[in-house]
C-alpha positions as CSV (number, residue, x, y, z in Angstrom):
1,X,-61.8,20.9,-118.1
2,X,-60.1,22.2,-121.0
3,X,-60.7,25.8,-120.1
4,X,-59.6,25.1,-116.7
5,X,-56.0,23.8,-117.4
6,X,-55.5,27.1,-120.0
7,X,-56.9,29.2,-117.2
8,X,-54.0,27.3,-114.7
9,X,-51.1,28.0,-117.3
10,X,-52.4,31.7,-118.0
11,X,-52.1,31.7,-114.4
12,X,-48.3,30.2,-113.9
13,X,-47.7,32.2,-116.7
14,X,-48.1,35.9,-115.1
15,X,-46.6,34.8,-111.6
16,X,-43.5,33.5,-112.8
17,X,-43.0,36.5,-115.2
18,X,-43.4,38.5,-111.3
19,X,-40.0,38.9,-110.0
20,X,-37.8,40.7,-107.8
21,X,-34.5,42.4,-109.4
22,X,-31.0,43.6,-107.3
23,X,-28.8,45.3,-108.5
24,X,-25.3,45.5,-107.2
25,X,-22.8,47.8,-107.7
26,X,-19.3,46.2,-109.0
27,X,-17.0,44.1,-106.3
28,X,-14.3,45.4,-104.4
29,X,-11.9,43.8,-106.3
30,X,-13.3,45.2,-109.9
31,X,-12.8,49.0,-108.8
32,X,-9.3,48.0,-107.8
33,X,-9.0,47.3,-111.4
34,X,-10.9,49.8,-112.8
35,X,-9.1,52.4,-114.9
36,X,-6.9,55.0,-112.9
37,X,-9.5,57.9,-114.4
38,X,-12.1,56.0,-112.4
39,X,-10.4,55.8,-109.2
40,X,-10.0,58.3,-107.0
41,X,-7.6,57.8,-103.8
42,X,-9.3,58.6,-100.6
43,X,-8.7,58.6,-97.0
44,X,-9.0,55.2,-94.9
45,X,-11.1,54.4,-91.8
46,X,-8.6,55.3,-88.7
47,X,-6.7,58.0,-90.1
48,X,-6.4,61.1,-88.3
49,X,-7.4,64.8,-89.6
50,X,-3.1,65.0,-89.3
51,X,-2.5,62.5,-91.6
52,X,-5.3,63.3,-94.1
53,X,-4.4,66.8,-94.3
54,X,-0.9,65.6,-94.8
55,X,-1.8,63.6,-97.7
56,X,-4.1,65.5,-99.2
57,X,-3.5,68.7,-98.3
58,X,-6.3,72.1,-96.7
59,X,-9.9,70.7,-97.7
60,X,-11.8,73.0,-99.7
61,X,-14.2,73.1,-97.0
62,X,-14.3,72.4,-93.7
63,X,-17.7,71.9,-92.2
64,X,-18.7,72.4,-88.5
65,X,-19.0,69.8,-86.1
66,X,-22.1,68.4,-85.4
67,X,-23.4,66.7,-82.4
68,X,-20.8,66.2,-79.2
69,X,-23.6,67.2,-76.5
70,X,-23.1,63.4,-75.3
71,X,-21.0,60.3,-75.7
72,X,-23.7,58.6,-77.5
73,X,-23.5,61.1,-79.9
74,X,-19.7,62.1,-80.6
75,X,-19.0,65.1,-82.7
76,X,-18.7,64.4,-86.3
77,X,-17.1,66.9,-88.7
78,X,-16.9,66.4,-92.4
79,X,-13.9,67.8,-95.0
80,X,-14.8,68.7,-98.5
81,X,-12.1,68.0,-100.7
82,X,-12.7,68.1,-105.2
83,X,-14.4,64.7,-105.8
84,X,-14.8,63.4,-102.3
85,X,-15.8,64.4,-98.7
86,X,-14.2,62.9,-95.7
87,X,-15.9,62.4,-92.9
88,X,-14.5,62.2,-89.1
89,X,-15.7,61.3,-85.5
90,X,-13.3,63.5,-83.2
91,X,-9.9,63.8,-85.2
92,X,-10.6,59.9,-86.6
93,X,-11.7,59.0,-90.4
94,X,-14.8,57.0,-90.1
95,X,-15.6,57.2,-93.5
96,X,-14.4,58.7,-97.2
97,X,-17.6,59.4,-99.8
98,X,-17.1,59.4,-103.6
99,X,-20.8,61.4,-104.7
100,X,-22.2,59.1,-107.4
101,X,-20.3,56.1,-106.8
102,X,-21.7,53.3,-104.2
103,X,-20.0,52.2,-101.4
104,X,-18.2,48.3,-101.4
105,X,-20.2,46.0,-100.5
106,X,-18.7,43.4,-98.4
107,X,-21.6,41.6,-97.0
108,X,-24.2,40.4,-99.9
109,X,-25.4,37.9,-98.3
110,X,-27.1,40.5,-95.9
111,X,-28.7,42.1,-99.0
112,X,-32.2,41.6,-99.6
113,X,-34.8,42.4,-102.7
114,X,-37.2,44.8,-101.9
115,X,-40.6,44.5,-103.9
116,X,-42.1,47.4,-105.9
């Protein structure tokens, strides 16, 4: 019986020490605070290629379209600019990329652990 009961803890032992980790990347509201050499000011969702170009002046490179051939799949054309890339669906911002940083999240609870 004895040996039984130390096998059960051994046991508990090494599945509880078994777990899951997520990491998240800082809130919203932190990289609003971070310092100003952290932050870099990019284009918002909506803008036109007018505006952005207004703002921020020729990209360094302007890539091709891709897609178009149908309305399911509109053409998307993406602006390099030093230290982010914009990307557009027609003459629209849909979305403004920071290489190496991680988008907001705004919806954790929709985050899940993955195993390893």
């Amino acid at each position: 019986m004895k040996h039984c009961l130390i096998a059960l803890l051994i046991g508990a032992a090494a599945t509880a020490a078994c777990a899951d980790e997520l990491a998240l990347p800082a809130p919203a509201d932190a990289a609003v605070n971070a310092p100003s050499s952290e932050s870099v000011a990019v284009p918002h969702k909506g803008e036109t290629m007018q505006a952005v170009r207004h703002q921020f002046g020729e990209p360094q490179l302007k890539h091709a379209a891709v897609g178009g051939d149908a309305p399911r799949h509109p053409p998307i054309t993406r602006w390099d600019y030093n230290g982010f890339s914009v990307f557009f669906e027609h003459a629209h911002v849909v979305d403004s990329v920071v290489p190496d940083r991680p988008p907001p999240v705004y919806h954790s609870e929709q985050l899940q652990a993955v195993s390893q």
